[in-house]
C-alpha positions in Angstrom: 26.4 -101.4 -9.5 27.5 -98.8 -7.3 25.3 -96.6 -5.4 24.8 -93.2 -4.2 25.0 -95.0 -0.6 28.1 -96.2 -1.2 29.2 -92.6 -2.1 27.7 -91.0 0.9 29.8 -93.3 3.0 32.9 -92.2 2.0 31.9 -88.7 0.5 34.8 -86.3 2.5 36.8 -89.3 3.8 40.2 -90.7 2.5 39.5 -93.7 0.0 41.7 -96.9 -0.3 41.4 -98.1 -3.5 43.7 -100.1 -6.3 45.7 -98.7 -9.1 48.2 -99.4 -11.4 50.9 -97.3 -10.4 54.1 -97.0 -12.6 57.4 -96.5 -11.0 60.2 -96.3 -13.8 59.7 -95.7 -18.4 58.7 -99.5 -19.1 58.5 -101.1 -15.6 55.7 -103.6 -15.5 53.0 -101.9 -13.5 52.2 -102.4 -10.2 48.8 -102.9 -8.7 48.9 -101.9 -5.7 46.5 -99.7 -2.5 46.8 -96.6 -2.6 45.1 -93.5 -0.7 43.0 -91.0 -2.8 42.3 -88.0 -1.0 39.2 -86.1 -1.3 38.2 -83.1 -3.8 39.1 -80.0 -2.8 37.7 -76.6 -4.1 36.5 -77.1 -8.1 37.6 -80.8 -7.7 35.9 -84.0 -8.3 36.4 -87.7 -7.0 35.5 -90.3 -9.7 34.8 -94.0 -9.5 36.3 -95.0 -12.6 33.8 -98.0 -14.4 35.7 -98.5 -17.8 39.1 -97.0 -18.9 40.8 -98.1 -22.2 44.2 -97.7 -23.4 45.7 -95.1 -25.9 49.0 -95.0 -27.7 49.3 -91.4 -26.0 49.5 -93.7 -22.5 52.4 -96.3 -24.4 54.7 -93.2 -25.1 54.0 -91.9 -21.4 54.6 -95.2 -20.3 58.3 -96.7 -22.1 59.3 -92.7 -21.2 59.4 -92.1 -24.7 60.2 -88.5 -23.8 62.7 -87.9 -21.1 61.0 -84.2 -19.8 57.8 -86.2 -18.6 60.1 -88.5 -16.2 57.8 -88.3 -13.1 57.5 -91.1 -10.7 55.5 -93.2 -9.4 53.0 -91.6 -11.4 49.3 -93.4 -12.2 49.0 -92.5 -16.1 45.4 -93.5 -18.3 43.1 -90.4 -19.5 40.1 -92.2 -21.6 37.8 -93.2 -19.2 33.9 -93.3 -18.2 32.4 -93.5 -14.4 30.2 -92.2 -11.6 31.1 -89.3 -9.6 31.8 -90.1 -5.9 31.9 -86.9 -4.5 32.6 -83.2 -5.4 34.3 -80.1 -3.4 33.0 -76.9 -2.7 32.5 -74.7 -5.9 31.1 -77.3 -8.3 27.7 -76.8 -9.5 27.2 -78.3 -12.9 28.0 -81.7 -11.2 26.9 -83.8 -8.2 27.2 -87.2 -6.5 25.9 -89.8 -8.8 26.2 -88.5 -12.3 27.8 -90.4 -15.0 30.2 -88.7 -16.5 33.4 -88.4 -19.6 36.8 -87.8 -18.2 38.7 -85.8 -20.6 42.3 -84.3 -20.6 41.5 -81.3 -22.5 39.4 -79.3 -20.1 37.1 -75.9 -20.4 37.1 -73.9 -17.5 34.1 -71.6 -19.4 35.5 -68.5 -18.2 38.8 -67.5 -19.7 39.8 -66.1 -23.1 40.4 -69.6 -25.2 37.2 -70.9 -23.5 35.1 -67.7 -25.1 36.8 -67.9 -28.3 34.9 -69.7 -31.2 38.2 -70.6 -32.7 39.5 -72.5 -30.6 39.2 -75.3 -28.1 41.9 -74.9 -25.9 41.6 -73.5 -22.1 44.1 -71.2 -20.1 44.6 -73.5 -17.0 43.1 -76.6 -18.3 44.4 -77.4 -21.5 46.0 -80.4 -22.0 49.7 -80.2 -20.6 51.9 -83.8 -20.2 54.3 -82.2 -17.9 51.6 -81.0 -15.4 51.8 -83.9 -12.8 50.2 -82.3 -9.6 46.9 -80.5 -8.7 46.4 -77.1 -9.6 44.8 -75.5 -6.3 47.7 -76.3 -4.4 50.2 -78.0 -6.3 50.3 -81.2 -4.6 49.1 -84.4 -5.6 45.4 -86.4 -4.2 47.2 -89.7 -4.4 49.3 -90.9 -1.9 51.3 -94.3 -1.3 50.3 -95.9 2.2 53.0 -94.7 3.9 51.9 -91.1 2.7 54.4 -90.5 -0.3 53.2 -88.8 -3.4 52.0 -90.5 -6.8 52.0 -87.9 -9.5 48.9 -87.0 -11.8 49.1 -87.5 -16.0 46.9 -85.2 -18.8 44.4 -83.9 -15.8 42.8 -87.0 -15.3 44.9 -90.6 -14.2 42.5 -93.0 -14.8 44.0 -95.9 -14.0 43.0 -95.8 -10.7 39.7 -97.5 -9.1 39.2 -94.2 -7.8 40.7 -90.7 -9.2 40.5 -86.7 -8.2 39.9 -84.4 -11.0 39.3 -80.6 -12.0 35.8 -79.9 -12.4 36.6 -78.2 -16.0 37.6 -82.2 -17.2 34.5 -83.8 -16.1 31.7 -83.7 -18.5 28.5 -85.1 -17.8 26.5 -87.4 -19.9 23.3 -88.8 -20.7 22.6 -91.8 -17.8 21.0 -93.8 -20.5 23.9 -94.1 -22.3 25.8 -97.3 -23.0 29.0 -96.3 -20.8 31.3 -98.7 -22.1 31.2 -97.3 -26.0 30.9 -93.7 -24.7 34.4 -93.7 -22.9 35.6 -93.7 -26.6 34.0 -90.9 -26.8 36.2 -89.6 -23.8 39.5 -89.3 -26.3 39.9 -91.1 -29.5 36.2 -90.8 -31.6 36.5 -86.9 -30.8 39.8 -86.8 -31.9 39.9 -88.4 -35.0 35.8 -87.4 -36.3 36.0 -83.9 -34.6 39.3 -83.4 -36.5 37.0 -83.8 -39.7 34.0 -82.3 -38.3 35.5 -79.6 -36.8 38.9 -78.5 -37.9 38.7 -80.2 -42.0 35.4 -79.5 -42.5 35.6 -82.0 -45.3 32.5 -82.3 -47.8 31.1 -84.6 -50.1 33.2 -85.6 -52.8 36.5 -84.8 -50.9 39.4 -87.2 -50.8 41.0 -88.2 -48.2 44.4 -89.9 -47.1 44.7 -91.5 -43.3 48.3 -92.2 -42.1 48.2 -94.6 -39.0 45.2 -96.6 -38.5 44.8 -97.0 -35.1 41.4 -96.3 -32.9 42.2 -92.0 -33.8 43.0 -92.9 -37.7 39.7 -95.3 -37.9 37.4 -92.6 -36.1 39.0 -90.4 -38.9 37.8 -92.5 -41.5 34.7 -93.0 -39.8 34.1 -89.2 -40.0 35.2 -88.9 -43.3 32.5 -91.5 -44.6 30.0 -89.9 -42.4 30.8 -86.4 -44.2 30.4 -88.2 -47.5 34.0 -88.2 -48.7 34.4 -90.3 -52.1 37.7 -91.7 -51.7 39.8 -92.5 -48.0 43.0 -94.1 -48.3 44.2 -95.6 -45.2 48.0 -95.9 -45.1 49.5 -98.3 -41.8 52.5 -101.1 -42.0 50.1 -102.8 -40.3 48.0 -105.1 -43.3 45.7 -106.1 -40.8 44.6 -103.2 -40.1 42.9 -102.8 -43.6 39.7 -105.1 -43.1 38.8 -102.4 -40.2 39.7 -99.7 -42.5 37.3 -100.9 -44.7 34.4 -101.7 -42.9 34.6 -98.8 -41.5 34.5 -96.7 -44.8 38.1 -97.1 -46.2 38.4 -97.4 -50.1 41.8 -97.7 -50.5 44.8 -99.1 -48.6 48.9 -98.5 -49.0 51.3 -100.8 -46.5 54.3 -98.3 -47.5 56.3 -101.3 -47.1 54.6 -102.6 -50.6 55.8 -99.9 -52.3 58.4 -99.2 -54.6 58.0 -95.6 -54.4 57.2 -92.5 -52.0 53.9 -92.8 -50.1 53.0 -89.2 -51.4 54.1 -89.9 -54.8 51.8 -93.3 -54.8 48.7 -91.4 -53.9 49.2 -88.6 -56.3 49.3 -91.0 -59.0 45.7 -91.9 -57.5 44.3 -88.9 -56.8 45.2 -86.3 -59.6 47.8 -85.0 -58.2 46.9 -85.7 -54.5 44.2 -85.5 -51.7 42.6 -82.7 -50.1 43.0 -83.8 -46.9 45.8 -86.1 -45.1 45.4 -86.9 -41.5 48.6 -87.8 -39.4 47.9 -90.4 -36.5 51.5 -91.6 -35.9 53.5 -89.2 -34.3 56.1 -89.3 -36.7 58.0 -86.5 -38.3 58.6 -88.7 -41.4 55.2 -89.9 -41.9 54.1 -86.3 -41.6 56.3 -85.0 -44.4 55.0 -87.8 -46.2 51.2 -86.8 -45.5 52.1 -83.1 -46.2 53.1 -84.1 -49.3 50.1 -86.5 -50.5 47.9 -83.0 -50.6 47.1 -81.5 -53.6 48.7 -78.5 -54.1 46.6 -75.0 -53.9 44.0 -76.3 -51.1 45.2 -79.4 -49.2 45.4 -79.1 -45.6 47.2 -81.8 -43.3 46.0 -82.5 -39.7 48.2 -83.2 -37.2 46.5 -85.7 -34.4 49.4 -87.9 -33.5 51.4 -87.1 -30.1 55.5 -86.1 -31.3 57.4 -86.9 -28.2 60.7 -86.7 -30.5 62.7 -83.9 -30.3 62.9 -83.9 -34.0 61.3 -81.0 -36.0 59.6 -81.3 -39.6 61.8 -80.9 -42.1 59.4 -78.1 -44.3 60.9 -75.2 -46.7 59.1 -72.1 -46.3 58.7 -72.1 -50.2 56.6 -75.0 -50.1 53.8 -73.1 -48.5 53.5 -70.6 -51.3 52.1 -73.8 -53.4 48.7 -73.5 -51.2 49.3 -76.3 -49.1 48.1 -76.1 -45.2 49.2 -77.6 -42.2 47.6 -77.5 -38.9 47.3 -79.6 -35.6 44.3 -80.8 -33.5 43.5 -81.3 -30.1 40.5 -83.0 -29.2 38.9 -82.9 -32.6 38.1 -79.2 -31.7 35.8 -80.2 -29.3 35.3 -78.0 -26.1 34.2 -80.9 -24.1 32.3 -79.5 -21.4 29.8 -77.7 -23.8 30.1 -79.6 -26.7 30.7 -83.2 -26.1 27.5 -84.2 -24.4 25.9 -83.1 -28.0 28.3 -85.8 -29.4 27.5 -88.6 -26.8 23.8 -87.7 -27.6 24.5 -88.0 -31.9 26.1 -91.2 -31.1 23.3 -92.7 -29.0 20.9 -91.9 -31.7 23.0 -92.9 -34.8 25.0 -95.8 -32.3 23.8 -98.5 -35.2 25.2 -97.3 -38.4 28.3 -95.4 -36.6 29.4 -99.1 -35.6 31.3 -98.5 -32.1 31.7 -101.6 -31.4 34.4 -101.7 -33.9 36.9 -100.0 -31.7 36.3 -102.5 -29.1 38.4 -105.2 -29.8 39.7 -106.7 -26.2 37.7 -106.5 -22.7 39.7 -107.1 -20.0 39.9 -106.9 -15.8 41.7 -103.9 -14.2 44.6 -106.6 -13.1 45.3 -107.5 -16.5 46.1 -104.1 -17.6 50.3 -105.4 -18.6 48.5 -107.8 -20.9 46.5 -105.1 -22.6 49.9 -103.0 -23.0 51.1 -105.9 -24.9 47.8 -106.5 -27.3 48.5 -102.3 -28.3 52.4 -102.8 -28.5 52.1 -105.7 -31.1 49.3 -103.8 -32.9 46.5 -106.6 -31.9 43.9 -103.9 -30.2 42.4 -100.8 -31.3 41.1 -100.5 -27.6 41.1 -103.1 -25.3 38.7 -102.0 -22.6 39.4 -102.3 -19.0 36.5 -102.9 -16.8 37.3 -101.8 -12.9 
């Protein structure tokens, strides 16, 4: 276990740690020393204990869009570990707390962060094409000969050891079992806040989940916990369905199956369609598609999957005057400095029925991180769970 001796030592000092540092879209990574520097002003330095891997972190890494192209850059964002050391300015944390990383951050003192309708920040919201620090605009990892390595969605996680804003730290509970809370750090916000927060769904609602990866399941998951009486889970995937169901799913569509439309398939089981559809793909299609599956005069769509096509949705303005909504959501709605501690603290007290451990499927060493790229790429993990 790390200590707060061990941060002392190095508290204000240069670091030498390891990280998985990519140099080209695709390239194998390589582990390799690098130097962190230390926090600056408002800045924290993070051991990082556990870091998993999302599909947001795939598309960043095959360079799936071309504007992000920054190299060698140190990607990962869903993480959990102890603060090493913190620069002048912070107060809400200090050396030794466990704490969230989180790429959405809340400075607490602009416009968005005072809004109740919204859970985005003026400088720390989450921005892919931000690669650098924002009190100087230079980078707080360096190659040993003193070259940058850029910074991805405010946090780079993988990375033994990583520099952060304050405003995307978020302490949390030191009782709390760390390696199920950094879910808690992107995907189980994302997908149950988006119910929670942003749907608002009720008992008795239906609802229809396209993608069923770790965002789509904590969808689901939300959607049982709110009490809703039918959740179809859509995904090519047929593997995917015995999660789906265990973790509330009551229905299940591979789209490859079918002989018809998606949307026209779950009209025919709903009435005329659901009243909520959640899109976890980042696809253009699949989001008409969702769109579609909603009933018409309330149904709302969610958009949680990252678009890194060019390509817009193909939507008449017409179709709109039929009552259907369509809205996006970042971070389930969560501000996470305020709010998310609230959530680690439901999920230690409800950890049981909640089932967490379902997200888990792979643990693996830091060093093995290409082969937990290649469990997510052939759609064998939900999160595979890097321990540093």
């Amino acid at each position: 276990m790390y200590t707060n001796e061990e941060a002392n030592a190095h508290s204000g000092k240069e670091i030498t740690c390891t990280a998985a540092v990519a140099w080209g879209p695709g390239q194998p990574f390589s582990m390799q020393q690098i130097r962190v520097q230390p926090p600056q002003q408002s800045e924290v330095r993070v051991k990082i204990l556990f870091t998993s891997i999302c599909h947001t972190d795939l598309s960043a890494w095959k360079g799936e869009n071309e504007s992000q192209w920054v190299y060698p850059r140190i990607f990962g964002h869903e993480a959990s570990g102890l603060v090493e050391s913190v620069g002048e300015g912070v107060e809400d944390i200090k050396e030794g707390d466990y704490v969230l990383t989180i790429f959405n951050g809340e400075c607490g003192e602009c416009i968005y962060c005072n809004s109740k309708t919204t859970n985005l920040c003026t400088k720390f919201r989450v921005d892919p094409l931000r690669s650098v620090m924002r009190n100087d605009e230079k980078t707080r990892f360096l190659t040993q000969d003193g070259k940058p390595i850029y910074h991805f969605l405010n946090t780079s996680t993988f990375s033994e050891y990583t520099v952060i804003d304050s405003a995307c730290v978020v302490k949390i509970n030191p009782k709390a079992p760390l390696i199920k809370m950094t879910l808690l750090s992107c995907c189980l916000p994302t997908g149950f806040g988006s119910v929670t927060n942003i749907a608002n769904i009720h008992e008795g609602s239906t609802v229809a989940v396209f993608g069923l990866g770790a965002v789509g399941l904590a969808v689901i998951l939300g959607a049982k916990t709110k009490g809703a009486s039918k959740i179809i889970g859509i995904d090519i995937n047929s593997d995917k369905c015995i999660k789906g169901q265990t973790l509330g799913m009551t229905n299940f569509i591979n789209p490859r199956d079918l002989k018809t439309s998606v949307h026209e398939k779950i009209r025919d089981m709903t009435e005329g369609g659901v009243d909520f559809s959640f899109e976890c793909c980042g696809n253009v299609d699949v989001l008409r598609e969702a769109f579609l599956s909603t009933h018409d005069g309330w149904g709302m769509t969610l958009i949680l999957g990252i678009h890194p096509s060019p390509r817009l949705l193909q939507l008449h303005p017409m179709e709109l005057f039929e009552g259907r909504t369509i809205t996006g959501s970042v971070f389930g709605g969560f501000k996470g400095k305020t709010q998310l501690p609230l959530f680690v603290e439901h999920f230690m007290h409800e950890m049981e029925g909640l089932k967490l451990d379902e997200f888990i499927t792979h643990e693996l060493p830091f060093n093995k991180i290409d082969e937990a790229f290649e469990l997510l790429i052939h759609g064998k993990s939900l999160r595979c769970m890097l321990h540093m």
